[in-house]
OpenMM code with the backbone's topology and positions (N, CA, C; nanometers):
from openmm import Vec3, app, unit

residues = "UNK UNK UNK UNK UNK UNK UNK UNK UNK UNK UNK UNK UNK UNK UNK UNK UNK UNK UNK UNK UNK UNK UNK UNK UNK UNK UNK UNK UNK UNK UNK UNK UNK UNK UNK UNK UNK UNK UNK UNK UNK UNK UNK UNK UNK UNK UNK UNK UNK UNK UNK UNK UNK UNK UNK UNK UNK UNK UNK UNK UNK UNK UNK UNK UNK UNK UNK UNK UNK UNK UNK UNK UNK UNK UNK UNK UNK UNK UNK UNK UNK UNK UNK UNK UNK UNK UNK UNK UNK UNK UNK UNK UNK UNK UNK UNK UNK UNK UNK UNK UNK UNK UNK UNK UNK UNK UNK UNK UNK UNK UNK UNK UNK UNK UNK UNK UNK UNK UNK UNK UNK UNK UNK UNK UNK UNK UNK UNK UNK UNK UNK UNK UNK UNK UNK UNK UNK UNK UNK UNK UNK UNK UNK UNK UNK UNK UNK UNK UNK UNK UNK UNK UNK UNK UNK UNK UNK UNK UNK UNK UNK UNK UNK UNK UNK UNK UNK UNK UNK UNK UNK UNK UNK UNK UNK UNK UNK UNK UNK UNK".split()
positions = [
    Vec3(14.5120, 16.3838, 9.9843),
    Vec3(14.4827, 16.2846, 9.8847),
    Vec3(14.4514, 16.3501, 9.7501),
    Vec3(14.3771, 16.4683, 9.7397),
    Vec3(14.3329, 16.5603, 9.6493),
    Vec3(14.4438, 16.6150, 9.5517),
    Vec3(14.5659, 16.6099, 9.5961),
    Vec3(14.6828, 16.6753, 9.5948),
    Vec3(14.7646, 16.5508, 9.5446),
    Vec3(14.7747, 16.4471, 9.5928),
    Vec3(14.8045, 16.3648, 9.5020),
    Vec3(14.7815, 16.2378, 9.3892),
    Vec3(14.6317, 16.3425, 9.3905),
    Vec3(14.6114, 16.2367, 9.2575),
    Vec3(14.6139, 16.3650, 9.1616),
    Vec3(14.6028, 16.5061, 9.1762),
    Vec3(14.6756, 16.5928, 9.0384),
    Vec3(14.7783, 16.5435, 9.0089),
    Vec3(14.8309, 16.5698, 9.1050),
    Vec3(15.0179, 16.5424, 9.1093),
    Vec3(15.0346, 16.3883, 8.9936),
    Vec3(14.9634, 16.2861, 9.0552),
    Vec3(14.9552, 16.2053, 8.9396),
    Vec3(14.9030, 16.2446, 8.7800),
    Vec3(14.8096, 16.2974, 8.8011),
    Vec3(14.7657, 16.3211, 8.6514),
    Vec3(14.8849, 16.4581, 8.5872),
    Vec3(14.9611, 16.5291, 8.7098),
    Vec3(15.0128, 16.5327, 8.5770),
    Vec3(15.1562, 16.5222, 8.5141),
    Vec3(15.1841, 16.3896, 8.5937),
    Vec3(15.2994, 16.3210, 8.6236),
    Vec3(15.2601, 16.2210, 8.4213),
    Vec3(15.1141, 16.1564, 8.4889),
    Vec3(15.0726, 16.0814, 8.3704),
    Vec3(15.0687, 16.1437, 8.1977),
    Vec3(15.0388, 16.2568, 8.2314),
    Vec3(14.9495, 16.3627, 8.1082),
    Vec3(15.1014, 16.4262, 8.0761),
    Vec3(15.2003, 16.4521, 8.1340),
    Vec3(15.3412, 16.4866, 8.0987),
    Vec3(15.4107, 16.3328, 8.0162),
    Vec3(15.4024, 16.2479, 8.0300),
    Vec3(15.4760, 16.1300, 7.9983),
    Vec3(15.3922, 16.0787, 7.8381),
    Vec3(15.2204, 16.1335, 7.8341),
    Vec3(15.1483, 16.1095, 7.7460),
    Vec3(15.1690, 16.2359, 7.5774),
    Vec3(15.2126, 16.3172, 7.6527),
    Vec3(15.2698, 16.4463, 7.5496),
    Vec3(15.3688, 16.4697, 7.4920),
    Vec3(15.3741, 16.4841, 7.3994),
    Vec3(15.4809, 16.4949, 7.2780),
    Vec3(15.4970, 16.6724, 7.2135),
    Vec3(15.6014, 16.6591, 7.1689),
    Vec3(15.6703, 16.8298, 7.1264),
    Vec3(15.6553, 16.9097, 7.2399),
    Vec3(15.5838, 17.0355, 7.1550),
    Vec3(15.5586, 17.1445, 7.2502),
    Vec3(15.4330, 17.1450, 7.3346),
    Vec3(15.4361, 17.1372, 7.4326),
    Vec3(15.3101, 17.1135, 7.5067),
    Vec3(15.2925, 17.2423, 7.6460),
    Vec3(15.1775, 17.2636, 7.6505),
    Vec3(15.0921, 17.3678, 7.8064),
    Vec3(15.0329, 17.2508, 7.8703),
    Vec3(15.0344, 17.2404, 8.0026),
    Vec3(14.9526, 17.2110, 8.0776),
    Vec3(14.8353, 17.3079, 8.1202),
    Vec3(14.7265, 17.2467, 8.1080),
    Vec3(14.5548, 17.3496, 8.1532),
    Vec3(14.5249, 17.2643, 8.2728),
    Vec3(14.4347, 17.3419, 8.3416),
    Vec3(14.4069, 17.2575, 8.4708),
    Vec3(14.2574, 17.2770, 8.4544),
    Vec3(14.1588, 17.2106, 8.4956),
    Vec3(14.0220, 17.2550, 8.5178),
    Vec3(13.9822, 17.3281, 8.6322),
    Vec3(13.8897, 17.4471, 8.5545),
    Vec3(13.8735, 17.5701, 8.6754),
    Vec3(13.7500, 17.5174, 8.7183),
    Vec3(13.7705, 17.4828, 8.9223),
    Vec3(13.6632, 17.3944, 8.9304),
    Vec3(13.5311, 17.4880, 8.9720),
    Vec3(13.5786, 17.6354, 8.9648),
    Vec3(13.4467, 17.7543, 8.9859),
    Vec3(13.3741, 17.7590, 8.8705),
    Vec3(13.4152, 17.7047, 8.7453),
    Vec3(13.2911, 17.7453, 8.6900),
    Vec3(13.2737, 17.6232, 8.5862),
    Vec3(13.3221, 17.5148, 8.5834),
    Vec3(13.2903, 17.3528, 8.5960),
    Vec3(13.2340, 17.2700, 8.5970),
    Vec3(13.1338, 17.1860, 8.6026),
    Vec3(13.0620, 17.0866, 8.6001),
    Vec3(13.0106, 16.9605, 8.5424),
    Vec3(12.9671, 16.9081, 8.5975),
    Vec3(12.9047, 16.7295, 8.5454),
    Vec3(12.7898, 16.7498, 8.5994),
    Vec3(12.6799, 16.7103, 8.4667),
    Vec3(12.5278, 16.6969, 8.5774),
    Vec3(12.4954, 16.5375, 8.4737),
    Vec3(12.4264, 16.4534, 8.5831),
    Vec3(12.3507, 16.3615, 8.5038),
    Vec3(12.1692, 16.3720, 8.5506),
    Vec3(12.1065, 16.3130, 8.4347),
    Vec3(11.9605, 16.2791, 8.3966),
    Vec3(11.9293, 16.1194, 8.4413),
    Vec3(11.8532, 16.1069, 8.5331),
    Vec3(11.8184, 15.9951, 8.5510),
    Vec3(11.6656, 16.0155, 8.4981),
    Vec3(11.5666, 15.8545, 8.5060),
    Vec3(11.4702, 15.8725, 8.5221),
    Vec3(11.4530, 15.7391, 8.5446),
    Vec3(11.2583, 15.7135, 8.6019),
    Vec3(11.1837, 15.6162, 8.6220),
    Vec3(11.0724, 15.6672, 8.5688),
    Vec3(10.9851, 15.5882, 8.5612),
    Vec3(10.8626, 15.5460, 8.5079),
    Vec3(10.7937, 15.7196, 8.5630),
    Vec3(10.7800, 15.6741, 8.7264),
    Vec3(10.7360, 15.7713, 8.7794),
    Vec3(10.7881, 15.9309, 8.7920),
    Vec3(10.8968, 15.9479, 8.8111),
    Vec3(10.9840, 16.0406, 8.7572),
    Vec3(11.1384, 16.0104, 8.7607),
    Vec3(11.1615, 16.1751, 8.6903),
    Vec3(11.2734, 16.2092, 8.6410),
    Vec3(11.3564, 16.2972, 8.7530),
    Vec3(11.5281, 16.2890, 8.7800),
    Vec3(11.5922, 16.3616, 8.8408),
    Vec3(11.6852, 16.3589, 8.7769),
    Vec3(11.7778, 16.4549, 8.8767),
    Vec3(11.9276, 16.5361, 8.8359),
    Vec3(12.0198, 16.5573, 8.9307),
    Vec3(12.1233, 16.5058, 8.9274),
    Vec3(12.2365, 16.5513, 8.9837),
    Vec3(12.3071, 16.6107, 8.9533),
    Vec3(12.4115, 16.7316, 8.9967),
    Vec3(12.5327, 16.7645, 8.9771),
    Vec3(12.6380, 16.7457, 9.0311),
    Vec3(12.7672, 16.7745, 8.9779),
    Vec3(12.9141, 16.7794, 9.0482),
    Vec3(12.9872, 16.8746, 8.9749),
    Vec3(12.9948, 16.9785, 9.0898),
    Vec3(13.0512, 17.1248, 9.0951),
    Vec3(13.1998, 17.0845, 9.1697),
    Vec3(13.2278, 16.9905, 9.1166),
    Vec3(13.3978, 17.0093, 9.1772),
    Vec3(13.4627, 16.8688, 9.1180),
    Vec3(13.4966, 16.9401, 9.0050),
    Vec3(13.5362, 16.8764, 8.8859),
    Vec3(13.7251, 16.9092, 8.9036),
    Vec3(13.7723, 16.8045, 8.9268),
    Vec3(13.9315, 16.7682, 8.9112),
    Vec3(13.9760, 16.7142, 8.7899),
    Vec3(14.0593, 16.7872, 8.6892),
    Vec3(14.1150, 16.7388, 8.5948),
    Vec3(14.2851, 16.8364, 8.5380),
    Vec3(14.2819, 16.8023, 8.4192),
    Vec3(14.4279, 16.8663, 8.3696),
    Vec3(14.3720, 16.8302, 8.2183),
    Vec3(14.4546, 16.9067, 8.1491),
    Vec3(14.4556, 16.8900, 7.9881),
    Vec3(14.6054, 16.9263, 7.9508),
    Vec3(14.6493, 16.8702, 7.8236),
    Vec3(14.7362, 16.8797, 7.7965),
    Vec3(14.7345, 16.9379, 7.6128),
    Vec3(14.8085, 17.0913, 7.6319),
    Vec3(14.7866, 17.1712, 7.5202),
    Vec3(14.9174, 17.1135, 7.4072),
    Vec3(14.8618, 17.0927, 7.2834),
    Vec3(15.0150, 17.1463, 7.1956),
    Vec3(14.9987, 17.2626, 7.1206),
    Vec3(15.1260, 17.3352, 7.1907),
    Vec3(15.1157, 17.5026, 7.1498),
    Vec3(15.1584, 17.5225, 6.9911),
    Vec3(15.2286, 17.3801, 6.9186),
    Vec3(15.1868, 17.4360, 6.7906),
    Vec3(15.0735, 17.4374, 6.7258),
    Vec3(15.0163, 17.3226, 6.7732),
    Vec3(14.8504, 17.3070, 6.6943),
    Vec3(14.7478, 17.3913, 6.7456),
    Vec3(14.8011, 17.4723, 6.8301),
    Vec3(14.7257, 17.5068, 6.9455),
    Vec3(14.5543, 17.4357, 6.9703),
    Vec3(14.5679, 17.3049, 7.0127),
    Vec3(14.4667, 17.2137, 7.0159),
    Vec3(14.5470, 17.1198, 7.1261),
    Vec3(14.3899, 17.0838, 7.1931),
    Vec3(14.4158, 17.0135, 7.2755),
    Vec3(14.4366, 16.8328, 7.2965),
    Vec3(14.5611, 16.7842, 7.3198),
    Vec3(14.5949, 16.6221, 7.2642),
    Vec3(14.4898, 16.5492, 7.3888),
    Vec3(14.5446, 16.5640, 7.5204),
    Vec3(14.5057, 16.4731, 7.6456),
    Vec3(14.4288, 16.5574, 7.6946),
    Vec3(14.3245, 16.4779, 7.8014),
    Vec3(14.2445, 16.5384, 7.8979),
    Vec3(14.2097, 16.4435, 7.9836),
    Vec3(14.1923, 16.4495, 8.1503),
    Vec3(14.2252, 16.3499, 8.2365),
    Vec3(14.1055, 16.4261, 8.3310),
    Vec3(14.0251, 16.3680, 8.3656),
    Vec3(13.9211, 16.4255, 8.5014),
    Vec3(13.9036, 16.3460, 8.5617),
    Vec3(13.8553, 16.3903, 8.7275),
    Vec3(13.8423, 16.2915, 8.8383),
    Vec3(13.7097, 16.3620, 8.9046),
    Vec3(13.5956, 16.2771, 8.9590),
    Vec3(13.4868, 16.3412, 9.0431),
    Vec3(13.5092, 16.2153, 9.1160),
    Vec3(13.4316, 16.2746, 9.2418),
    Vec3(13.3997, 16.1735, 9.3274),
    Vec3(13.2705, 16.1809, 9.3194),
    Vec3(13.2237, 16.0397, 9.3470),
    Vec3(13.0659, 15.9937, 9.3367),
    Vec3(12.9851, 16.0794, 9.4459),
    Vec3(13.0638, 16.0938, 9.5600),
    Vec3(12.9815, 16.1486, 9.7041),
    Vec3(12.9297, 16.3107, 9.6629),
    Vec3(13.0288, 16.3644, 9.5641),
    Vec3(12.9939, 16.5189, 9.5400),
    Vec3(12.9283, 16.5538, 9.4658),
    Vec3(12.8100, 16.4457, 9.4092),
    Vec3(12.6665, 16.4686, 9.2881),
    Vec3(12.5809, 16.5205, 9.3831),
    Vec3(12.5190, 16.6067, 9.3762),
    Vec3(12.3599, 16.6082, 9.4146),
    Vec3(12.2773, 16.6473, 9.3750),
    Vec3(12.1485, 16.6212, 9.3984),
    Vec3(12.0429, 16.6214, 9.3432),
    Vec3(11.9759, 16.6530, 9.4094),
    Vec3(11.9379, 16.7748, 9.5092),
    Vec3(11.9090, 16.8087, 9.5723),
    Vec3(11.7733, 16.7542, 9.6575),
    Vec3(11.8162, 16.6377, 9.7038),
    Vec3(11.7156, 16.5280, 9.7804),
    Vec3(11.8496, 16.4387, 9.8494),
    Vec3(11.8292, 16.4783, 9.9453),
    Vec3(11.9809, 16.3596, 10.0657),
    Vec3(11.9165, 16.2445, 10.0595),
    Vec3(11.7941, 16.2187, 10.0243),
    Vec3(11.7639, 16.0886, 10.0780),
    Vec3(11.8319, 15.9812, 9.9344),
    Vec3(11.8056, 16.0191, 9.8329),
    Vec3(11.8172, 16.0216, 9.6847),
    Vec3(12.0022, 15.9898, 9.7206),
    Vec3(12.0336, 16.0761, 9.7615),
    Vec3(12.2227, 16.0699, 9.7336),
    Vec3(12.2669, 15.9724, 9.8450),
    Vec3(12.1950, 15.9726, 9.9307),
    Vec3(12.2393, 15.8507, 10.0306),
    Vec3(12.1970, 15.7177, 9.9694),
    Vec3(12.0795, 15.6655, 9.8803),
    Vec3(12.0669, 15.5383, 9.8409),
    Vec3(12.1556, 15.5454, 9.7357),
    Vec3(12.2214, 15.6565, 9.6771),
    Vec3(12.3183, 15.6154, 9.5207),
    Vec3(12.4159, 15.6173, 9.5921),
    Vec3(12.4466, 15.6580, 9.6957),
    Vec3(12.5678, 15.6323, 9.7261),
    Vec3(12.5870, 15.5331, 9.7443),
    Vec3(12.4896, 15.4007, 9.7749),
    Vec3(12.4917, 15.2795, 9.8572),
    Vec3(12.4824, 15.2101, 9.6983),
    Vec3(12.4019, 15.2279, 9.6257),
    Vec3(12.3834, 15.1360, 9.4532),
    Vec3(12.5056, 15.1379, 9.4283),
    Vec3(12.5570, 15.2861, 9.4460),
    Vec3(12.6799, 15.2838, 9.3514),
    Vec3(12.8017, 15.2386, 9.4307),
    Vec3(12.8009, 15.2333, 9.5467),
    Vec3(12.9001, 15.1258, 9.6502),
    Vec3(13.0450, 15.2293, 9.6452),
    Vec3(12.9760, 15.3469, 9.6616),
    Vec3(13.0880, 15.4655, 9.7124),
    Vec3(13.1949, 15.4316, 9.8095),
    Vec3(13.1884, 15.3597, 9.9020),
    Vec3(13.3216, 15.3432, 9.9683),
    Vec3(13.4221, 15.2702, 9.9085),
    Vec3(13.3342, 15.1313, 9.8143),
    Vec3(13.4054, 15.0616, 9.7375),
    Vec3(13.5019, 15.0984, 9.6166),
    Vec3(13.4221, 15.2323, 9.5808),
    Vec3(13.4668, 15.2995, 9.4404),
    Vec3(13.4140, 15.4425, 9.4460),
    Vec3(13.5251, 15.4931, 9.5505),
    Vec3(13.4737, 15.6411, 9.5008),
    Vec3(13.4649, 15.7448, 9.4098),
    Vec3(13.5435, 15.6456, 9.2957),
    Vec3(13.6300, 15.7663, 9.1632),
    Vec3(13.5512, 15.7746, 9.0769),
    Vec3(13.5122, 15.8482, 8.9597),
    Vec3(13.4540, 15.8267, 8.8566),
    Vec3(13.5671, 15.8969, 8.7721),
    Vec3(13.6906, 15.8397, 8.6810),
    Vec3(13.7542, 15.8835, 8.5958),
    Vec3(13.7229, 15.8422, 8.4213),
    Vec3(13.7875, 15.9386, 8.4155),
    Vec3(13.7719, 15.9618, 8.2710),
    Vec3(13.9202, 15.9707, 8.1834),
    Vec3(13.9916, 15.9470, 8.1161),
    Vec3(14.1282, 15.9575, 8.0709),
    Vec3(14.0952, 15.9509, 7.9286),
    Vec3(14.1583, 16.0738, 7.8432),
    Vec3(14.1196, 16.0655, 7.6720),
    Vec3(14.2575, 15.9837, 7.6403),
    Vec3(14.2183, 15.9204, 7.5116),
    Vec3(14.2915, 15.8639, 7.4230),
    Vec3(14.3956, 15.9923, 7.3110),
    Vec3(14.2533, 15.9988, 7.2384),
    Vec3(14.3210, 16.1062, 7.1423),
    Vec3(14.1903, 16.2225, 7.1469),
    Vec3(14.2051, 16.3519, 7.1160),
    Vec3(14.1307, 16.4357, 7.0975),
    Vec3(14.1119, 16.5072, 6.9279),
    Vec3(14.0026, 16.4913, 6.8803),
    Vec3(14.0682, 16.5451, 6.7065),
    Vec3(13.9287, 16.6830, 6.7287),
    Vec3(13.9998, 16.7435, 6.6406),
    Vec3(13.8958, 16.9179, 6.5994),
    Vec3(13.8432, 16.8546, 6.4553),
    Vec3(13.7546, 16.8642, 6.4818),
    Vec3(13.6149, 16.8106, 6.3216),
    Vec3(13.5507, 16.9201, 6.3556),
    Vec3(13.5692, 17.0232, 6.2216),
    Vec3(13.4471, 17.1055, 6.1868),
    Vec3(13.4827, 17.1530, 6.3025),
    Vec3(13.3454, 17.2293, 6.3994),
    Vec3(13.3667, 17.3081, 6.5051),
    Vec3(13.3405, 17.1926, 6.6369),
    Vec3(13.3632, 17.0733, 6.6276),
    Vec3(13.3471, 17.0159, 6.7697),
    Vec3(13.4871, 16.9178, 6.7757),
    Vec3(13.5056, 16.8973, 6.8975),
    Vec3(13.6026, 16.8247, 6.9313),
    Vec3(13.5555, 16.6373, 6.9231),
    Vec3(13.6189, 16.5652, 6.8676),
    Vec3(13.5631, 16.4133, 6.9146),
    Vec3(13.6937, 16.3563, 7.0043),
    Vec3(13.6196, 16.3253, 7.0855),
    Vec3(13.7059, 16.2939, 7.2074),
    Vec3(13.6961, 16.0609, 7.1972),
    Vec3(13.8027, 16.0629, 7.2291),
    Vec3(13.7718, 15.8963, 7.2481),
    Vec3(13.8780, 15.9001, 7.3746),
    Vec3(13.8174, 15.7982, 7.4120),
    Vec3(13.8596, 15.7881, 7.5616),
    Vec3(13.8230, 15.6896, 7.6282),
    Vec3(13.8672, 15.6902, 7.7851),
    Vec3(13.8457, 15.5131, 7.9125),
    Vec3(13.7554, 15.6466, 8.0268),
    Vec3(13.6351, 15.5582, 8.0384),
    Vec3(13.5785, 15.5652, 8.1664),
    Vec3(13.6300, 15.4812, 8.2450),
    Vec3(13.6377, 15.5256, 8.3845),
    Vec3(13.7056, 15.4171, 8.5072),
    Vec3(13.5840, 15.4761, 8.6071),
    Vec3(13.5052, 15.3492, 8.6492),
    Vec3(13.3542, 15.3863, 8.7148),
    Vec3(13.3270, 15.2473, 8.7638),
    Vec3(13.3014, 15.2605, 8.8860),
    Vec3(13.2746, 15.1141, 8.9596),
    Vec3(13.3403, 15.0285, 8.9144),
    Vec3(13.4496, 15.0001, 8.9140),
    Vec3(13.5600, 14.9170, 8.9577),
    Vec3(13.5428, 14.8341, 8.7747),
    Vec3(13.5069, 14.9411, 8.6819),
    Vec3(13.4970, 14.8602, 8.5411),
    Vec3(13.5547, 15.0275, 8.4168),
    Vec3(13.6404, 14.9531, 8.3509),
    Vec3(13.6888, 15.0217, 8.2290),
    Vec3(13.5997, 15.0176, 8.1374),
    Vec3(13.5790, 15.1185, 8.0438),
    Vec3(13.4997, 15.1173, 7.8856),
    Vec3(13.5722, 15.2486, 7.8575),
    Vec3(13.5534, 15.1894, 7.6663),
    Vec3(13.5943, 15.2897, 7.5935),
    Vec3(13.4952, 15.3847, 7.5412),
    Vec3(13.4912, 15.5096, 7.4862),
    Vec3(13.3891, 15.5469, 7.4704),
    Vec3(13.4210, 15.6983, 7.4002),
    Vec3(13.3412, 15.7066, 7.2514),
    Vec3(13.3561, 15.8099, 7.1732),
    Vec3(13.2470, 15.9190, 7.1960),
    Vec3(13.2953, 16.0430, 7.2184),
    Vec3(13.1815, 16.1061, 7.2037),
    Vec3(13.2031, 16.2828, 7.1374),
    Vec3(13.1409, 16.3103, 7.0762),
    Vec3(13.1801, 16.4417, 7.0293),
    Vec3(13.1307, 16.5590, 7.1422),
    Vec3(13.2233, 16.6678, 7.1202),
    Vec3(13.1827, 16.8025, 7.2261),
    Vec3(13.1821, 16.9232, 7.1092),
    Vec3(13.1263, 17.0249, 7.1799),
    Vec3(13.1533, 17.1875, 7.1377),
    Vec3(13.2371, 17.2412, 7.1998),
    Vec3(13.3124, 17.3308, 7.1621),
    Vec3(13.4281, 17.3847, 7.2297),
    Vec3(13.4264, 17.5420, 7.1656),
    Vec3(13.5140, 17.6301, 7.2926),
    Vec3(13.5210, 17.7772, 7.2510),
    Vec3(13.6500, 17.8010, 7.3263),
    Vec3(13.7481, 17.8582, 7.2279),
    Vec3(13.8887, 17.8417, 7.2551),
    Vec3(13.8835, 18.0339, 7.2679),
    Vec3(13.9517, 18.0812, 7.4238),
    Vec3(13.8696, 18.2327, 7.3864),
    Vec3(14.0499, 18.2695, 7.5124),
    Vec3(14.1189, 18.3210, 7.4157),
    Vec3(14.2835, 18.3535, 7.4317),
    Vec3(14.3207, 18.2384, 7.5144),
    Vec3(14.3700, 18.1901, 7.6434),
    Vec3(14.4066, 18.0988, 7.6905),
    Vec3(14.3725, 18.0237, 7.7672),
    Vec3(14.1922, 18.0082, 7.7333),
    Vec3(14.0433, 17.9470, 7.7993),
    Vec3(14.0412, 17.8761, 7.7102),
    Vec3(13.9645, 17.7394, 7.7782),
    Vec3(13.9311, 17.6529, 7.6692),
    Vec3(13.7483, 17.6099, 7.7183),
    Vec3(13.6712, 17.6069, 7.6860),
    Vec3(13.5598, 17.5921, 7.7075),
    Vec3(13.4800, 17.4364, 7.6568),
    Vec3(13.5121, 17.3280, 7.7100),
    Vec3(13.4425, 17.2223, 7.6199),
    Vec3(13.3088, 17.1352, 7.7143),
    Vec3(13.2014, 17.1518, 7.6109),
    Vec3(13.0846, 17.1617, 7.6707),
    Vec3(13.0060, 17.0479, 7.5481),
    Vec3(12.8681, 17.0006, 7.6151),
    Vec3(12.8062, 16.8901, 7.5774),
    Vec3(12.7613, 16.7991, 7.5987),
    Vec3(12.7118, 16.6685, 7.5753),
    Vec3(12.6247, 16.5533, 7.6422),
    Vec3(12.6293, 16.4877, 7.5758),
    Vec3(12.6797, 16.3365, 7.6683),
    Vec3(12.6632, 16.2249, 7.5612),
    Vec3(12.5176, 16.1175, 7.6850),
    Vec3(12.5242, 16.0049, 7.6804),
    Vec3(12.4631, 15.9136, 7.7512),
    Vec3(12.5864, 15.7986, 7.8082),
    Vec3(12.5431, 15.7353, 7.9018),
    Vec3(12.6300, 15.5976, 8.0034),
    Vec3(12.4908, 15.5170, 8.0096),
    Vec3(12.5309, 15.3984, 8.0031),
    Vec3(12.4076, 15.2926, 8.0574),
    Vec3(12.4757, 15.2381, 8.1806),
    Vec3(12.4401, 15.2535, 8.3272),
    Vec3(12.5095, 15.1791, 8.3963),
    Vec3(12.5483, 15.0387, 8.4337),
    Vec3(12.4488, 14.9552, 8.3690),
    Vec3(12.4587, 14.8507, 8.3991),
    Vec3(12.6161, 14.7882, 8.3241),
    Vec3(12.6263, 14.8636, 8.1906),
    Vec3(12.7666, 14.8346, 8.1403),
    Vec3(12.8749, 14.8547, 8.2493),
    Vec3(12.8620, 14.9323, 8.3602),
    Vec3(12.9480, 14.9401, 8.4703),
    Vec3(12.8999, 14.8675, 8.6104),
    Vec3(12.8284, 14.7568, 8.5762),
    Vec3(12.7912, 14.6758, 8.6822),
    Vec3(12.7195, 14.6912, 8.7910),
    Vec3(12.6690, 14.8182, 8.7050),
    Vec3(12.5388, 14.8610, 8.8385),
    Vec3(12.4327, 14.8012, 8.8696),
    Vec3(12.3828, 14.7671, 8.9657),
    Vec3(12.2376, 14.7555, 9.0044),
    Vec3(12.1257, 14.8344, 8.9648),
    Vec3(12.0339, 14.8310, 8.8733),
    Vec3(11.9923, 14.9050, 8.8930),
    Vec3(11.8791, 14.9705, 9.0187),
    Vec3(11.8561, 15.0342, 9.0725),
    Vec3(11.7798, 15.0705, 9.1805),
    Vec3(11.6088, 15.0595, 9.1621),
    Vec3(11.5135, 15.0503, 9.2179),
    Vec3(11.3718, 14.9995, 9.1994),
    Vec3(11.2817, 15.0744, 9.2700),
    Vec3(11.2163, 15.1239, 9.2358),
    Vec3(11.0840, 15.1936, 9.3249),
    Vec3(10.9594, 15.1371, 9.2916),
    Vec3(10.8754, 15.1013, 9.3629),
    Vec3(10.7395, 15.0211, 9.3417),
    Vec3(10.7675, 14.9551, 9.2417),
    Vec3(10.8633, 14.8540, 9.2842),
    Vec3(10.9345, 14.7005, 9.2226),
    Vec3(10.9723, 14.7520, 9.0857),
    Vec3(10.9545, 14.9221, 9.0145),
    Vec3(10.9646, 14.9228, 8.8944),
    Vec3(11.1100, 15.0128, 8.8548),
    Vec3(11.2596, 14.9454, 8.7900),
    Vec3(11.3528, 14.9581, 8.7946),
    Vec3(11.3761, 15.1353, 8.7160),
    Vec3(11.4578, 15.1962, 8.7642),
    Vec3(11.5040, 15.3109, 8.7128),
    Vec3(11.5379, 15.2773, 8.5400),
    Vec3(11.5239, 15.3412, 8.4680),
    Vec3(11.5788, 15.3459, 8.2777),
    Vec3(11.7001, 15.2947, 8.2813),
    Vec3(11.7618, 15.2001, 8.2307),
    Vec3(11.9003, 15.1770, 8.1866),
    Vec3(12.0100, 15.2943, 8.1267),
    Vec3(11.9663, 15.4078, 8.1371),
    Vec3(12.0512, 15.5224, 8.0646),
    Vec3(12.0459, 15.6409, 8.1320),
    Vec3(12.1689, 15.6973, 8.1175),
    Vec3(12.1601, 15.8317, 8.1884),
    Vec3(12.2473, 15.9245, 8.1014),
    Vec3(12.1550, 16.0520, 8.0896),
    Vec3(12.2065, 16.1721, 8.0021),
    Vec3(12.3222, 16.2423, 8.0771),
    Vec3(12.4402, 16.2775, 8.0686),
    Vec3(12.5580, 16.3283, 8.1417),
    Vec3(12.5785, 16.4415, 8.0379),
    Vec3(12.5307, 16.5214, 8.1150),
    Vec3(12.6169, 16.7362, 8.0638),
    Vec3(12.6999, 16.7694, 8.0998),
    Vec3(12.8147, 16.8409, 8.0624),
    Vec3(12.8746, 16.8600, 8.0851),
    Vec3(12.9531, 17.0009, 8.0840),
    Vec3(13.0032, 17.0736, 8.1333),
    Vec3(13.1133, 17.2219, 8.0856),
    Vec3(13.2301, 17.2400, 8.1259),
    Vec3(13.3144, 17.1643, 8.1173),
    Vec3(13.4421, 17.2114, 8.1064),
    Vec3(13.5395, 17.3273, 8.0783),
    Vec3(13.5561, 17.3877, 8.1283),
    Vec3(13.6585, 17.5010, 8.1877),
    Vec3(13.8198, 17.4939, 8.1892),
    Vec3(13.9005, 17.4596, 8.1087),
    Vec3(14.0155, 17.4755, 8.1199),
    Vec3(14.1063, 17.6107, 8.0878),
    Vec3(14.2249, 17.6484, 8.2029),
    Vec3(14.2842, 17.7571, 8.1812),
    Vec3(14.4342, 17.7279, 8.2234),
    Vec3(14.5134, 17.8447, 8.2712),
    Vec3(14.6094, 17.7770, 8.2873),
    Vec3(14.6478, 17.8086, 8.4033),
] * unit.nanometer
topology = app.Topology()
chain = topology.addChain("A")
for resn in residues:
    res = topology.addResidue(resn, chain)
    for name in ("N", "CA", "C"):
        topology.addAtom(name, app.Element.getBySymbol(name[0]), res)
C-alpha cells in the first residue's frame, strides 16, 4: 500500500510540473513532524519519524515548485500508549488514517520559503499558508519550521480531562529532508 501511494504522488507531482524538472523524495531517516498539544493541566508531544513525501525540483530555478507528504496518524507518539491509543480513537484512525498535505505553489522570499497549500486530515480539506526556513546544501534540500492547526477546523472532537477540554491549537514542527 506504501508503495502505491508514492507511486501515486509521483504519478500526480509529474503531471503538476512544468519545463525542466528533478524529482526529490523525503529522506525518512532524518525527517520529521512533531506536534504540541496542551491542557490546562498539562502539556505534550508527539512525533512522526516516518514521513512519506516527494518534491518536485525546477533545475532551472533551481527551486522547489511542488511538495506532496503523507503520515499516518497511528505513527505519532508521544511517548505514553495510553495517550496514542485515546488519539487514535478522537482522531477516528481507522476512519482516516492519512494526514496529507499537497502544496499549491512554493515561492523563495528573502531566505524562507512560503508554501501555500491543502491539508487532507479527517476526512476535511483546508487551505493553508505558511512560511518555512530552508538550506539548499548541493543536492539536499532542508525545509524546516512551525506553523499551528486548530483541530476543530478538521472536525475534531476535542478530547476532555476532568471535564476540562484540551486548547483548540496545536504547534506542528517540522524538518524536512529532501534528496534525490
Amino acid at each position: 500500500m506504501r508503495y502505491n501511494l508514492i507511486f501515486t504522488f509521483i504519478i500526480i507531482l509529474s503531471r503538476l510540473s512544468y519545463g525542466q524538472s528533478d524529482q526529490l523524495r523525503v529522506n525518512a531517516n532524518e525527517s520529521y513532524i512533531k506536534y504540541e498539544g496542551d491542557h490546562l493541566l498539562h502539556s505534550w508531544e508527539g512525533t512522526n519519524d516516518k514521513v512519506n513525501g516527494l518534491a518536485v525540483l525546477d533545475t532551472n530555478s533551481k527551486s522547489i515548485q511542488k511538495l506532496a507528504i503523507l503520515l499516518y496518524v497511528r505513527d505519532f507518539d508521544s511517548q505514553n500508549s495510553g495517550r496514542d491509543s485515546h488519539a487514535l480513537e478522537v482522531l477516528e484512525a481507522l476512519k482516516y488514517p492519512e494526514i496529507k498535505f499537497y502544496s499549491e505553489s512554493i515561492k523563495i522570499d528573502n531566505e524562507n520559503l512560503i508554501i501555500n497549500g491543502i491539508f487532507d486530515f479527517h476526512g476535511k480539506q483546508i487551505k493553508k499558508t505558511f512560511s518555512a526556513s530552508y538550506k539548499n546544501q548541493d543536492s539536499k534540500w532542508i525545509i524546516f519550521g512551525e506553523f499551528q492547526l486548530t483541530p476543530t477546523d478538521f472536525n475534531i472532537n476535542l478530547p476532555s480531562f476532568l471535564s476540562i477540554k484540551m486548547e483548540d491549537l496545536l504547534q506542528i514542527k517540522y524538518n524536512i529532508v529532501l534528496d534525490s
